[in-house]
C-alpha positions as a printed NumPy array, in Angstrom:
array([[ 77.221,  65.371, 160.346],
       [ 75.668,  67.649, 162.894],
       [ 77.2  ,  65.97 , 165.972],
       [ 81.075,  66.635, 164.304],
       [ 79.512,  70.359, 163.968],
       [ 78.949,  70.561, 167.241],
       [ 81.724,  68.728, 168.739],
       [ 83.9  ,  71.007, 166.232],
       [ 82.05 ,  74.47 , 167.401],
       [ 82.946,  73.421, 170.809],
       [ 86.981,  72.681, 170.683],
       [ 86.449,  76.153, 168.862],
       [ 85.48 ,  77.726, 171.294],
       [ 86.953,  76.223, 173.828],
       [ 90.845,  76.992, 172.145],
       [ 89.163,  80.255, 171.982],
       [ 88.334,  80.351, 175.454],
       [ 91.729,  79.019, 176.727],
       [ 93.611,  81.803, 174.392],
       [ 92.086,  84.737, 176.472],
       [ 92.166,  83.252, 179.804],
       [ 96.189,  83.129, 178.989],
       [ 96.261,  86.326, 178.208],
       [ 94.22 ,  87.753, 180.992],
       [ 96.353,  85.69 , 183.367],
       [100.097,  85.644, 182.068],
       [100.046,  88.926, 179.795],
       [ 99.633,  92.355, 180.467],
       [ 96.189,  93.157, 178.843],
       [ 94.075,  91.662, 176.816],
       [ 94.148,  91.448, 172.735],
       [ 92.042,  93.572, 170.872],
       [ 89.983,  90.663, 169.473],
       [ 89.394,  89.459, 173.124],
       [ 88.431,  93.153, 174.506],
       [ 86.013,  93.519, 170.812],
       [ 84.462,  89.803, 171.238],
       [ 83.532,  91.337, 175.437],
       [ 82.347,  94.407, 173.805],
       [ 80.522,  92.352, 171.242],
       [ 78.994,  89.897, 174.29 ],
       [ 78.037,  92.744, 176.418],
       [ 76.062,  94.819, 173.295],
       [ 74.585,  91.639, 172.08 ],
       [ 73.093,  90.599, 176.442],
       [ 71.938,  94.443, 175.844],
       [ 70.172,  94.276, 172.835],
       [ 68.538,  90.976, 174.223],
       [ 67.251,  92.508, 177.608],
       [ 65.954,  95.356, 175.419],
       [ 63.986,  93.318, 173.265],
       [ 62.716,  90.721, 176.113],
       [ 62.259,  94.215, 178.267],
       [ 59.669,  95.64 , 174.869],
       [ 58.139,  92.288, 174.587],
       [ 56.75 ,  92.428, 178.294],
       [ 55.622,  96.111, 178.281],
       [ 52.366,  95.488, 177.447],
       [ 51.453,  93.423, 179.996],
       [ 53.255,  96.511, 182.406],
       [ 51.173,  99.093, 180.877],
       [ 48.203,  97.114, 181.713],
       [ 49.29 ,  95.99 , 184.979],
       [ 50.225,  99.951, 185.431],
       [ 46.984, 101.346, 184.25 ],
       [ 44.887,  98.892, 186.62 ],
       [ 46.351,  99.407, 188.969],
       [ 45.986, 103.746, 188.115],
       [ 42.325, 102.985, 188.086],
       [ 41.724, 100.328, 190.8  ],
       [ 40.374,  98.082, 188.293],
       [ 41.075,  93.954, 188.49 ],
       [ 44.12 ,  93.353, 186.339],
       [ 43.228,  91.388, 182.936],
       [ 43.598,  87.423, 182.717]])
């Protein structure tokens, strides 16, 4: 059952795929629901360098701060 999911999620996407590179290449612009889905894609690779960006600033601070007070950085 989850291999047809898959398999189905990629024709999907691939129909999907094929749809905006025809319009990119033989049409004058894009669709709307081709430029939204690149807006979507772009706000959604933001929101994950943001969070992978807050989950290393700790380990910044500290390298930061040991470096501030010539100190050997914590293991």
């Amino acid at each position: 059952m989850i291999q047809r999911r898959v398999w189905l999620l990629t024709i999907a996407v691939s129909f999907v795929v094929a749809s905006g590179l025809h319009y990119l290449l033989f049409e004058e612009g894009l669709p709307t629901w081709a430029t939204l889905s690149l807006a979507g894609t772009l706000l959604m690779g933001a929101g994950t360098g943001i969070l992978v960006g807050r989950d290393r600033w700790p380990d910044i601070q500290s390298a930061i701060l040991a470096w501030w007070e010539r100190r050997p950085q914590p293991a």
